[in-house]
N, C-alpha and C positions, 0 to 999 in steps of 0.2 A: 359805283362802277358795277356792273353786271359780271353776274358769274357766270360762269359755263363749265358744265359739266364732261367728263370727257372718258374714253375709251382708249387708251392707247396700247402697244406693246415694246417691252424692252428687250435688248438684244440678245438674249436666251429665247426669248417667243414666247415670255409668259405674260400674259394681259394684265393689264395694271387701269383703275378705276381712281378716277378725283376727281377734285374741281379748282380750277384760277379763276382769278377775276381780273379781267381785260376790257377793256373798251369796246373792241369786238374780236369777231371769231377768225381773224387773221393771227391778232395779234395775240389771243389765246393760242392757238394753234404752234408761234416761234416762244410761248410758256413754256409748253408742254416737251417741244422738243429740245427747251434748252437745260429740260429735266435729265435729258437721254434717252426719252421715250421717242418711240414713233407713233402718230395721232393717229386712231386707226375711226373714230368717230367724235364730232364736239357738237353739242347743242345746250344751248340754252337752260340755263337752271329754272326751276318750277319754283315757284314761293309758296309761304304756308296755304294760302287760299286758293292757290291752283295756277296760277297765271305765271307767264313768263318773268322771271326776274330783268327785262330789259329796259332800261334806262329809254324815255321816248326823246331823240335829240330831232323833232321835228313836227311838224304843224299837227301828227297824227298822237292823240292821248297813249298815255303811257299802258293803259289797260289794254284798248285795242290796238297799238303795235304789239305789245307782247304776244298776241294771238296770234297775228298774221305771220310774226319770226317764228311761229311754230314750222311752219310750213304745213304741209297736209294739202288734199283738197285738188291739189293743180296736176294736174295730166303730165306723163314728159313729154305726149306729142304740143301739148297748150305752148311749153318749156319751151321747145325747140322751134316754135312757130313763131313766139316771140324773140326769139332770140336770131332767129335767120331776119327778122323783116327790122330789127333793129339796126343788124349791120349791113343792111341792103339799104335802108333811108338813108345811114351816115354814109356808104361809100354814096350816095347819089349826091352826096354833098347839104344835106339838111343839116341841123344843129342839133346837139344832143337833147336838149329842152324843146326842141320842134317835134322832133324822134317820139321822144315819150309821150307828147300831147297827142300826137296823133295814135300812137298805139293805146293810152288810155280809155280812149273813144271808141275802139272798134278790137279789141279781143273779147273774148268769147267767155273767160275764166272772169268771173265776178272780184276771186281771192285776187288774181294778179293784176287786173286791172286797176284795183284801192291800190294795192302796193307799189306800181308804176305811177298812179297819180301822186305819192307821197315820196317817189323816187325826182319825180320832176320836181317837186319843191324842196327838196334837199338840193340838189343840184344849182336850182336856179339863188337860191342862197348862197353858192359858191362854193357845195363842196364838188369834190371830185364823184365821177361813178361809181369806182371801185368804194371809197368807203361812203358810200349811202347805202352799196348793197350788202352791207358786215353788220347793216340794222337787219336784216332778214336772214340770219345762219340755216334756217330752217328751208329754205325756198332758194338761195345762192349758196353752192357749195362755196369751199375754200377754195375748190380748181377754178370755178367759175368765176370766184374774185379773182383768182390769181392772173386767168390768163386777160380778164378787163384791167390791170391794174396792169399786164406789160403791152396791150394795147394802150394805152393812155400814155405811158414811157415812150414808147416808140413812134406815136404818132399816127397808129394805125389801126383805131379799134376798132372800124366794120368789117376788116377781115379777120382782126381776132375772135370779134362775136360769130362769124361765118363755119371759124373753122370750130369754133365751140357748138354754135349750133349740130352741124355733120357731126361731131364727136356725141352729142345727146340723142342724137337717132341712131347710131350706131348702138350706143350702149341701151339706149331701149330697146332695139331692137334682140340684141344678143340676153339679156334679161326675159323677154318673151319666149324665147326659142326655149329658152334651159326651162322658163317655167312651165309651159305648154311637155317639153320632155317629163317631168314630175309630174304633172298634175293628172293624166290619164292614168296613170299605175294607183296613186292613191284613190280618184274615185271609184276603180272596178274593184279596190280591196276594201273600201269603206261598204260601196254594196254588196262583196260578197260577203263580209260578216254580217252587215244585217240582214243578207237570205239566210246565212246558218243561223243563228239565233231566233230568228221566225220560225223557223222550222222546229228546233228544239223547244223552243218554247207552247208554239201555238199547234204544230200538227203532230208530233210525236206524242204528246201527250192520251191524244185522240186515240192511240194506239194501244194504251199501255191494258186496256181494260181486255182486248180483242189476243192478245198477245199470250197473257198469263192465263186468260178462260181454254188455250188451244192444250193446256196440260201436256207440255212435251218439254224439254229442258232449253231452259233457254241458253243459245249459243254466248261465247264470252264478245264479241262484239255488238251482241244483242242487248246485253245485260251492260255493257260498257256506255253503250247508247243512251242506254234510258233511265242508266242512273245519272249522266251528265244532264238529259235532259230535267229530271225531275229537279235534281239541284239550280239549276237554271229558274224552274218553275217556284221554290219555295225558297230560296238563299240568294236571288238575284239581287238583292240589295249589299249581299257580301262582294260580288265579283263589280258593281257598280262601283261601290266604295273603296275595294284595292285597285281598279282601274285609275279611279279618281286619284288615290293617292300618290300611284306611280307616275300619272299624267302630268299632274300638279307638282308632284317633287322631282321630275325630270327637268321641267320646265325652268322651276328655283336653281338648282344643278348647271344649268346649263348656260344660265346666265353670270355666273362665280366666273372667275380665270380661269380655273381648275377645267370646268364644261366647258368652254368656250376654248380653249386651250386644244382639251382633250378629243370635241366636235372638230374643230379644223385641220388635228392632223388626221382623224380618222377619214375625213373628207378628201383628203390627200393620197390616203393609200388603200381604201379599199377597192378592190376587186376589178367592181366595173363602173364606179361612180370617180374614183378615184382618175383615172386618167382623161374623164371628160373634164373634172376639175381643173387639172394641167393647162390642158389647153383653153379652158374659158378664162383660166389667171395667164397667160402665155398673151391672149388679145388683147386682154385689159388693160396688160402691163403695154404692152407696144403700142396700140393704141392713143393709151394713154398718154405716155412718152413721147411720142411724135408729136402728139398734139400741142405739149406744151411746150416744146422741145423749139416745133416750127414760128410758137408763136414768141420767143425768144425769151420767155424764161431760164433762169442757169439750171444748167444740167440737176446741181446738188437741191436747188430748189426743186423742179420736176421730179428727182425721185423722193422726197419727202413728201410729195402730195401723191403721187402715185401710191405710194404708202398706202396712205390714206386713206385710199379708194378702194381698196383689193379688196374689202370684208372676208380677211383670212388673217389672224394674228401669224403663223405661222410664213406667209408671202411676206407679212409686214415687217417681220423681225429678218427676213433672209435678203429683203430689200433696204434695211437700215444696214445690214454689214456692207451691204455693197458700197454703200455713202461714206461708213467706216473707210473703206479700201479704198476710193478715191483720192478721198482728204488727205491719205498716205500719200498719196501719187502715182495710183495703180491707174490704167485706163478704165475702163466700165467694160468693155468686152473681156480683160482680164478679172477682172474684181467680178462679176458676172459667172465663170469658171469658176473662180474657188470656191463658190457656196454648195456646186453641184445638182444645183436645183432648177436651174434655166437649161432647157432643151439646145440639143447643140446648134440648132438652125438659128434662134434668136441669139447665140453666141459669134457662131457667123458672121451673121449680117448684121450685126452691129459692129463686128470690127472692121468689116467691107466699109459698110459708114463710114467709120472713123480716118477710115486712111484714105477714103477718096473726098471728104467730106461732105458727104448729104447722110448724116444720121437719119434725118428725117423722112427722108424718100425710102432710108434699107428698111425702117421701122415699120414705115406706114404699109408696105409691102408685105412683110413679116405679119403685120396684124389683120390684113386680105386674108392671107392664105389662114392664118388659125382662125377665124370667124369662119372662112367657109368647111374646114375640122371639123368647128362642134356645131355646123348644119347636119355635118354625115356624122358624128357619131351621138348625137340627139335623136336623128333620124334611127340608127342603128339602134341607139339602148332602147326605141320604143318598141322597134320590130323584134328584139330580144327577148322583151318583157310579156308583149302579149302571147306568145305560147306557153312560156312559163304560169303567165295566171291562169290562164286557161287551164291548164295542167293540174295550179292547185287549186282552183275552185271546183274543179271537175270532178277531183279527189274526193273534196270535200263532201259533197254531194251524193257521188258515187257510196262512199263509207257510210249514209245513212240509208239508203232506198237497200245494200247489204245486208244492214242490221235489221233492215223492217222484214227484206224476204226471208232469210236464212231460216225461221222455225217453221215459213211456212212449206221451204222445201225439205225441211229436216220430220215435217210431219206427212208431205207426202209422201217421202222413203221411208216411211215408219207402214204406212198403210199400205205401198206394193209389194 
C-alpha cells in the first residue's frame, strides 16, 4: 500500500509532520483527520532511490506513474483548460471515456495528456473518475477529487468540473496578483545590494590610495566607509559564509513546526503584509466554500478541505475549531464568531445564507468583493513600497558619494 507523507495542523495551530499508508490520497487525507489533525498538505512518499512510493494500479508501470503523481510540470492555466473542456464535452452529452480520448489527443501539456490517457484506461476497466484521479495526488488535489467524486454522486459532473474549473482560474489568478505584489520589492532590493557591494567592493577601493595621499584627517564616515569597504575586499568570504549560514539555517528553521508555526502567525500580524494576508485567506476561504459547498459536498466535509487549502497552519487550526463547533451543534456563522478571526462581513453573510438559504450565492458574493480587496491593496502595498526603496537605496548611495567628498571639502576649508 502507498505511503503518503503529510503536513497537517492540530487544534492549538501547531503543525505536526508523518506519514499513513492508504490506498490513495483521499483516503490518507480521513487517516490524518481521524488523528485530530487538520491536512494542511499530503503527497506522496519518495522511496530509497528517489521515485514515488506509488503502487501502479494500471496499464501505466509502477516507476513511471510514480513520477507523473509527482505532479510538476503542468501549468493551472493547462489545469483549468482541461478541466472546463471536460465538463463542456460531458454536459454536451459525450461519455466520459469519449471525453478523455478526445482531450488526450489535443492538449497542449505532454505530462497531462500520458496521465489522461492512463485516466481513460482506468476508467474504461470500470473504475470510477474520482478514484483514478487519487493515482495522481500530485496533479489532482483532494478538493479536485472531492468535488468529481460528488459530481459523480449527484449525477452531475460537467458542471462540477465547470465550477471547479472557474474555481482554478480564480485561485490562479489571485496567486499571481499577491505574487506579482512581492516580487517587484525583492528584485529592486536584490539589485540594490548588488549596486552597494559593487561599489564597496570595486570603486571604493579605487579611492583609498587618492584619499589617505590628501593628508587631512579623515572624517568618521570616511573612515566608516572604507573600512567596510576594505573588509568586503579582503574577508568577503567571512560575510559569504555567515550569509550562507543564516540563509541555509533559516531555511531548516522554517520548515520545523516551530518556523512554520512561527512564519504564519507572523504573516498574520504584521504591519502591512499582515492585513493583505486577511483578506487573501478571507477569498480563499469563501471561495473556496462555495464552491464545494455549491457543488453539494457536506458542509463538515468542505471545511476540512478548505483546511487544506489555506497554506496557513494558523487558518488551519482556527478552521478545525470551527468544524469542532458545529459537530456541537453551533451554526457556522456562530461557530465562525467565536474564533474571532473571520471578518465580520464574512460572519454576515454567511448567516444571511443560512436563514434564506443560498449559502452559496452569500459566499460566492463575499469572495467578489475580497478578491477585488486584495486587487486594491496589492496595488497599494506596491505604490507604498516603491518610495520607501527609493528612499532606501537613495540613502544608501547618498552615504557613500558623502564619505568620498567630505575630506575633499574638509581640505578645501582647510586651504581658504
Amino acid at each position: 500500500m502507498p505511503t503518503f507523507t503529510y503536513v497537517a495542523a492540530d487544534r492549538s495551530g501547531t503543525t505536526k509532520r508523518g506519514s499513513v499508508e492508504a490506498a490513495n490520497s483521499h483516503e490518507a487525507a480521513e487517516l490524518i483527520r481521524g488523528k485530530g489533525l487538520v491536512p494542511v498538505g499530503i503527497n506522496a512518499a519518495r522511496s530509497a532511490a528517489g521515485s514515488l512510493a506509488v503502487r501502479s494500479t494500471g496499464p501505466l508501470g509502477g516507476a513511471k506513474q510514480g513520477k507523473l503523481a509527482a505532479g510538476g510540470g503542468i501549468a493551472a492555466k493547462d489545469m483549468s483548460v482541461f478541466t472546463s473542456q471536460l465538463g463542456t464535452m460531458l454536459n454536451a452529452g459525450l461519455s466520459i471515456t469519449r471525453t478523455l480520448d478526445i482531450q488526450s489527443k489535443q492538449l497542449n501539456s505532454k505530462k497531462l495528456r500520458v496521465i489522461t490517457e492512463d485516466l481513460k484506461k482506468k476508467v474504461e476497466s470500470g473504475l470510477p473518475l474520482s478514484t483514478a484521479l487519487d493515482n495522481y495526488p500530485g496533479v489532482f488535489s483532494t478538493l479536485y477529487t472531492a468535488m468529481v467524486r460528488s459530481g459523480e454522486a449527484s449525477g452531475n459532473l460537467g458542471n462540477s468540473l465547470l465550477k471547479m474549473a472557474t474555481f482554478l482560474e480564480r485561485d490562479a489568478e489571485l496567486k499571481r496578483k499577491i505574487k506579482s505584489a512581492t516580487s517587484y520589492p525583492m528584485i529592486v532590493i536584490i539589485a540594490s545590494v548588488a549596486i552597494i557591494l559593487g561599489l564597496f567592493i570595486f570603486v571604493l577601493p579605487k579611492f583609498v590610495g587618492f584619499l589617505t595621499g590628501m593628508n587631512v584627517p579623515l572624517p568618521m564616515p570616511t573612515r566608516m566607509t572604507l573600512a567596510m569597504s576594505n573588509y568586503l575586499v579582503h574577508k568577503w568570504y567571512v560575510l559569504f559564509g555567515v550569509a550562507g549560514v543564516v540563509f541555509f539555517g533559516g531555511r531548516a528553521w522554517f520548515r520545523t513546526p516551530q518556523g512554520i508555526h512561527w512564519k504564519d502567525n507572523v504573516a498574520l500580524k504584521a504591519p502591512v503584509i499582515g492585513p493583505l494576508v486577511l483578506k487573501t485567506s478571507m477569498a480563499r476561504f469563501t471561495d473556496t466554500l462555495a464552491t464545494l459547498f455549491g457543488a453539494g459536498v457536506p458542509l463538515i466535509g468542505c471545511l476540512e478541505m478548505v483546511g487544506g487549502t489555506m497554506g496557513n497552519t494558523i487558518v488551519a487550526a482556527t478552521i478545525d475549531r470551527v468544524i469542532a463547533s458545529i459537530k456541537s451543534g453551533t451554526a457556522l456563522s456562530a461557530a465562525m464568531a467565536e474564533t474571532q478571526f473571520f471578518t465580520s462581513m464574512v460572519i454576515q453573510m454567511t448567516a444571511v445564507g443560512e436563514e434564506s438559504g443560498s449559502l452559496e450565492a452569500m459566499l460566492a458574493k463575499v469572495a467578489t468583493f475580497y478578491q477585488t480587496e486584495v486587487d486594491a491593496a496589492t496595488e497599494n502595498l506596491t505604490n507604498a513600497l516603491n518610495p520607501i526603496l527609493m528612499i532606501v537605496v537613495g540613502g544608501m548611495i547618498g552615504w557613500v558619494l558623502i564619505s568620498l567628498y567630505l575630506p575633499i571639502f574638509k581640505m578645501a576649508g582647510g586651504i581658504s
